[in-house]
N, C-alpha and C positions, 0 to 999 in steps of 0.2 A: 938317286933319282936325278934323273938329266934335265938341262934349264925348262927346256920342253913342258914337259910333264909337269915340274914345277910350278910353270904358270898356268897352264889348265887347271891344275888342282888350286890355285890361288883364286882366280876368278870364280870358280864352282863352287870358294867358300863365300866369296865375299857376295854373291847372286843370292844366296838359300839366307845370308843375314839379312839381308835387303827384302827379302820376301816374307822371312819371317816378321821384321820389324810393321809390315803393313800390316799382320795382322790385328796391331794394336787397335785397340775402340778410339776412334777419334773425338769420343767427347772429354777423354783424357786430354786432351789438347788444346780445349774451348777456355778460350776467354770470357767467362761470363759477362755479360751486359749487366750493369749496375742496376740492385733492386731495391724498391720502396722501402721508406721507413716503415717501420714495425713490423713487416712482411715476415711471415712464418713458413717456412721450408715445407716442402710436401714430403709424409712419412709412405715410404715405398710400401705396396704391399706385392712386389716382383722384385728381380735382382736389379739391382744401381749397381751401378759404376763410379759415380761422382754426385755431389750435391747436387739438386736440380735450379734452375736457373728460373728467374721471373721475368717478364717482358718490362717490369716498371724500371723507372728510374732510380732509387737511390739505394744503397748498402743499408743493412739492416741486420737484428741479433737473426740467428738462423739454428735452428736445431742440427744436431750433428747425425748425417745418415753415414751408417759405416758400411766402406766399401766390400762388397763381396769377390769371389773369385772369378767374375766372369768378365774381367775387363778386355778381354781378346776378345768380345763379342764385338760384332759389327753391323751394326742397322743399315738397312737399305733405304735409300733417299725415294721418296715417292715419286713419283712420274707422272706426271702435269702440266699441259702448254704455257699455262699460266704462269711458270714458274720463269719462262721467260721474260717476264715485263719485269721480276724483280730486279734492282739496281735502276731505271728509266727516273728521270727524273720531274719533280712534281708537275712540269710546264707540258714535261714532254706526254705523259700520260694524259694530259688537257687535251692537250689538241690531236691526239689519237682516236680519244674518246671524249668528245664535248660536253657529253650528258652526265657525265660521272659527278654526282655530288659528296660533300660533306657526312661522312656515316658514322658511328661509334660501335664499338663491341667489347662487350665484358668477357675482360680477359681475368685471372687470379691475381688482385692487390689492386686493377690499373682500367683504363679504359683505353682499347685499342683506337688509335687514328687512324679514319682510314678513307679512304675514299669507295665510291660504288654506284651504281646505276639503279633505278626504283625497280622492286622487284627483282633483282639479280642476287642469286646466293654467293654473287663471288664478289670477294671487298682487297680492295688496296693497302696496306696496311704500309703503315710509318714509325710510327712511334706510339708507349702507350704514358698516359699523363693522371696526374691524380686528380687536380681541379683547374691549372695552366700549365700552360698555353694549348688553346685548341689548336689546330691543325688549320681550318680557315681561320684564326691568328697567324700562326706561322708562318704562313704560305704566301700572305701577303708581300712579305718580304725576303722570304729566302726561297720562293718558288723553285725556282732554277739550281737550288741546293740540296733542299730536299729529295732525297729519291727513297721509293717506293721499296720496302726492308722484308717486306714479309707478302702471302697470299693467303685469304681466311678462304675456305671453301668448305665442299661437307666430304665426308666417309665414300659417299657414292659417285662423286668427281672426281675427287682423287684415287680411288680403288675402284676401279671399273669391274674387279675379279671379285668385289665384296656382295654376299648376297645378305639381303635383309633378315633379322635375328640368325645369323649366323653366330654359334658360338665364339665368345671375345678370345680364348684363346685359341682356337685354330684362325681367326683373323689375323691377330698379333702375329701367329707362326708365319700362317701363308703368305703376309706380307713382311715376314721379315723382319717383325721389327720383336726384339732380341733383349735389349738390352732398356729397360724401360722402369718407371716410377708410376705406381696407379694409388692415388691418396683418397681415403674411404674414409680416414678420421674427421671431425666437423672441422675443419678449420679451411682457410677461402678456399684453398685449390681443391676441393674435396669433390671425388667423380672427375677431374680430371688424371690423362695419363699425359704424360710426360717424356720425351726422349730426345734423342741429339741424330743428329745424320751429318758427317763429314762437319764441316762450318753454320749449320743450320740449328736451331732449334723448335721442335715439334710438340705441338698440345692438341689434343685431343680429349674435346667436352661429350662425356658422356651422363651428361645428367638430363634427368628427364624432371621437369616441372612437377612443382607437387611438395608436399610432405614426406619429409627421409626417413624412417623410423632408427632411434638412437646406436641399434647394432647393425647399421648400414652395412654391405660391406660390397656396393660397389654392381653392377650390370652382369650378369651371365651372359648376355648376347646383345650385338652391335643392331645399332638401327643407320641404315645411309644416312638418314639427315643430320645425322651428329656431326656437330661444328669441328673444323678442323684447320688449327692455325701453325703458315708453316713459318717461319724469320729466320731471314741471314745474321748472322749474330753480327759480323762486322759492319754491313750497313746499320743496322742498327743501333751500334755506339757512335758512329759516325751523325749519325740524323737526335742521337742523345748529348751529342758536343755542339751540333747547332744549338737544342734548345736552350743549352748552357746558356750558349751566347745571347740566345733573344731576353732570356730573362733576366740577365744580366744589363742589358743593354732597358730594356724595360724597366728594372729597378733605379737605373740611373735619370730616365723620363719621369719617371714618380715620384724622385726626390726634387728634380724640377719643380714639378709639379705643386708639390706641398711646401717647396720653401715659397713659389712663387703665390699660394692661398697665404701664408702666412703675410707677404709682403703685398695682400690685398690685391695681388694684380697677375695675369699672366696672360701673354703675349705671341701671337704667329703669326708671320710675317706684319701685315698692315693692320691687324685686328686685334683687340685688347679686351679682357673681362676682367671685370675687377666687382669688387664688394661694393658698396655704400655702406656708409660707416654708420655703426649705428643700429646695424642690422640683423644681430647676433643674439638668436633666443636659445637659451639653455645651450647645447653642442653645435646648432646649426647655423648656418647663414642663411638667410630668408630675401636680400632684398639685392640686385647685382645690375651692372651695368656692362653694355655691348659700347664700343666704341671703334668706328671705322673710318677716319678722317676727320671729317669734320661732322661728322655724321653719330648719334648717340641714339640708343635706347633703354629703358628700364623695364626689370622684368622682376619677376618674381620666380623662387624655386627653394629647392631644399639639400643643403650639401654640409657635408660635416665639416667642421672645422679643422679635423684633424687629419690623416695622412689618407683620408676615405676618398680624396677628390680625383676624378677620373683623367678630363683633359675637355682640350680644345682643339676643336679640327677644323681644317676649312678642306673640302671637296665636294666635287659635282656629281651626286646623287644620283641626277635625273637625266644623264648625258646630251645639257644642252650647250656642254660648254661652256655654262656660265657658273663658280661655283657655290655651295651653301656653307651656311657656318652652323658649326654642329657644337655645341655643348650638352654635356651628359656629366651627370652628380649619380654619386655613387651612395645610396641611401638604405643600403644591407647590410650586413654583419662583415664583409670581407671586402678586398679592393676589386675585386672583378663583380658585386653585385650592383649593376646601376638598371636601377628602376626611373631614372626620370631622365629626360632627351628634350630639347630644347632645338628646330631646325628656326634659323634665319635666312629669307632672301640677301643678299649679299647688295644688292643693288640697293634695297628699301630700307634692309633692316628688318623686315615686317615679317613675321614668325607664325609659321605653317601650322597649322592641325596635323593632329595622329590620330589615327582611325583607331578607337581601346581596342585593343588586341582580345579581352574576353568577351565582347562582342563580337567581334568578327568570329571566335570560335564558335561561341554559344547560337550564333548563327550560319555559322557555315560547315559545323564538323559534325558527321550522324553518327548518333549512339545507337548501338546496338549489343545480345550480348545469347547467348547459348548457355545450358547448365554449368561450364566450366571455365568461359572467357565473357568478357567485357570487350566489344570491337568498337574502335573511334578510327572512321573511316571519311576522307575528304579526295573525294574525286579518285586516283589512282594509288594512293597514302594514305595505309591502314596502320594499324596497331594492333596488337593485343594481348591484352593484361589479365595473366591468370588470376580466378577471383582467391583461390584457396591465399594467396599472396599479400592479399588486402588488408587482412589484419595478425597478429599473432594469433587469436581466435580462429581465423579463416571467415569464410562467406554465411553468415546468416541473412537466407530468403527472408524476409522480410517485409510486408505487408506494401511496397512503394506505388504509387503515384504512376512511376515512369522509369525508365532507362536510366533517365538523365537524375533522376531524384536517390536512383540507388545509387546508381556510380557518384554524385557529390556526397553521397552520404559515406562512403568508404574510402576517399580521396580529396585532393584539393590541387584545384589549378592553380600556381600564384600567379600573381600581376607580374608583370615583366618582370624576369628576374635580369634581364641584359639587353642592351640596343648593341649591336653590332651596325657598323661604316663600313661599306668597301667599296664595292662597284653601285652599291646599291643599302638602302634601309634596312635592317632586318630586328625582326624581335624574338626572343624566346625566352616560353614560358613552360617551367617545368611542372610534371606529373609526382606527387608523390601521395602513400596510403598514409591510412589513419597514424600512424607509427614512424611516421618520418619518412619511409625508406624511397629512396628514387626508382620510377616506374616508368618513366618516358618524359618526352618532353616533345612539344609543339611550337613548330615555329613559324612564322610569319613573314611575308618578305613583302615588301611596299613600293610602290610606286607613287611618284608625285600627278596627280591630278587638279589642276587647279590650284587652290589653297590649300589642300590636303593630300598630306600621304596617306594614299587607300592600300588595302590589305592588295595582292595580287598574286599572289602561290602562299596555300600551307601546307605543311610538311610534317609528318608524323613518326618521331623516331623512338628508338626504346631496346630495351633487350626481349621486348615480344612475348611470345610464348616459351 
């Protein structure tokens, strides 16, 4: 064989090795993103390739799924405008889109972060968290860091070739996607499917509200509106190394914080709260003082003595440029539960009204409810809560009064479970049934008028129907 020849056949081999190696599954190549404690692996009921991955944060035991022989299978990446905005980052998606608020979505272990517009089935997604840091946390400070990891949309946006109860697997075929996890056993991810596309990972919620019967085994045909979450795995760990950091850096504020309770006193910039001595009934402090120059107040409140105490802020609430001084005690079971808020004029000293937030609802939110939901609806911001969900029992009709006398009898709004600062006051106050379980939550946003912060937008979020 002459050099010639030699090298054509060399190139010819080393082209067809090249080509075969693409046909590898690229979820063989995925670095999973770190997932929640205790989190339980979804048992395939189609062929896997590789363990399937969770959106949460932290490593956890995981059941072992064994690989099949279809790892040369390769998924095709779904086709989505949207999919463009993923990597933009959180300032930058603001000011593209000014109306885009604060949203959450239940994802398997986690709850997605995400941003979105009212009434819009398409959400931003960031990261997903178990109880901190929310995302309006976050974002306060690493705005310009965070970027936008994922896109949640439905079945019928992103598969515009899907037609409704079309059979699940001629969808899965027609669309390509191959190589996939669909967990039917009860356990969280259950009714979701699961797959990987190049650096991305894909879930897909196929559950429909309701009652499962014990030998579930999963949907025969797709409906458009099934939730569909797409994440860039890299962004992803990347917006999971910030939260690192924020909470890191927050643990170190709250050791602050509680050496400085212990030492009676804590301090920003010109502004000091301290204890009165003397003040200490069972675990709490009861009696504190405000000090701003030469300038003193006393006040009353309720704050634990121990590592429960929240902080001290000083900023302008009300954007008149002059700013307020905000103390909030953390009076729940965890350090992120502060039920009591305390604003100061900064000039006086002299300490603002809060409009109770379950009057403002109980006044401003309509119940209403059809044979199978319960609707709490405020202007443009609805809800709604499946009743069969209500209890383990489910919904017994029941002789009521009212709207509002069934729905408190199967639920409870709590008093503020949190005061959020930032640009502005905020309250929220969460939904849960007879049973504990979390069902939504309502939130509140205030404006200063006068002496009093009044309610001024509320906002009704949840995982709906």
């Amino acid at each position: 064989m002459n050099f010639r020849k030699f090298a054509v056949f060399a190139i010819s081999f080393a082209l067809l090795l090249t080509i075969t190696a693409c046909g590898v599954s690229p979820s063989a190549s995925i670095t999973p993103p770190i997932v929640s404690e205790g989190e339980k692996e979804p048992t395939p009921s189609a062929s896997v390739s590789e363990t399937p991955i969770s959106p949460s944060a932290e490593t956890s035991p995981s059941t072992t799924i064994e690989p099949t022989n279809t790892s040369t299978l390769v998924n095709a990446m779904p086709k989505l405008d949207s999919l463009s905005e993923i990597g933009k980052d959180y300032d930058l998606l603001m000011q593209e889109n000014p109306e885009l608020e604060y949203r959450d979505f239940g994802i398997p272990d986690t709850i997605g972060q995400c941003l979105g517009m009212s009434g819009s089935k398409l959400l931003y997604y960031f990261y997903g968290m178990s109880d901190f840091p929310h995302l309006d946390e976050m974002s306060a400070e690493y705005r310009s860091q965070l970027k936008c990891a994922g896109i949640i949309s439905t079945i019928g946006e992103v598969y515009p070739e899907a037609v409704e109860q079309m059979p699940l697997e001629k969808f899965l075929s027609d669309s390509n996607i191959l190589d996939y996890t669909y967990t039917t056993e009860q356990q969280s991810d259950v009714g979701w499917i699961h797959f990987y596309c190049d650096d991305y990972t894909i879930w897909i919620d196929t559950n429909d509200r309701g009652p499962r019967p014990n030998d579930y085994e999963g949907v025969s045909t797709i409906k458009l509106s099934y939730p569909i979450v797409i994440i860039n795995n890299k962004i992803h760990r990347e917006n999971y190394d910030i939260e690192s950091k924020y909470f890191d850096e927050y643990a170190k504020s709250f050791d602050l914080a509680y050496n400085s309770l212990n030492n009676k006193s804590i301090t920003r910039g010109d502004v000091t709260l301290s204890v009165i001595d003397k003040s200490l009934i069972g675990d709490f402090y009861t009696h504190f003082k405000l000090t701003l120059g030469r300038n003193e107040v006393n006040f009353k409140g309720k704050c634990p003595k121990e590592s429960f105490y929240r902080n001290l802020d000083v900023a302008d609430l009300n954007g008149d440029n002059v700013s307020e001084i905000i103390v909030s005690f953390t009076t729940g079971d965890s350090y992120k539960a502060t039920e009591e808020i305390h604003i100061f004029d900064k000039k006086t000293l002299t300490e603002y009204k809060i409009e109770n937030a379950i009057d403002v609802i109980n006044e401003n939110v309509e119940f209403s409810e059809n044979a199978a939901f319960f609707h709490l609806k405020y202007k443009d911001s609805t809800l709604a809560i499946t009743k069969n969900r209500l209890s383990t029992w489910g919904y017994d009709p029941l002789n009521f009064q009212s709207v509002e006398d069934a729905f408190s009898h199967y639920t409870r709004i709590e008093d503020v479970f949190t005061y959020d600062v930032g640009d502005n006051l905020y309250s929220s106050n969460r939904i849960h049934n007879i049973d504990g379980k979390y069902m939504g939550q309502i939130e509140i946003e205030y404006e200063l008028i006068g002496d009093m912060f009044s309610a001024k937008k509320i906002t009704l979020y949840g995982d709906g129907e």
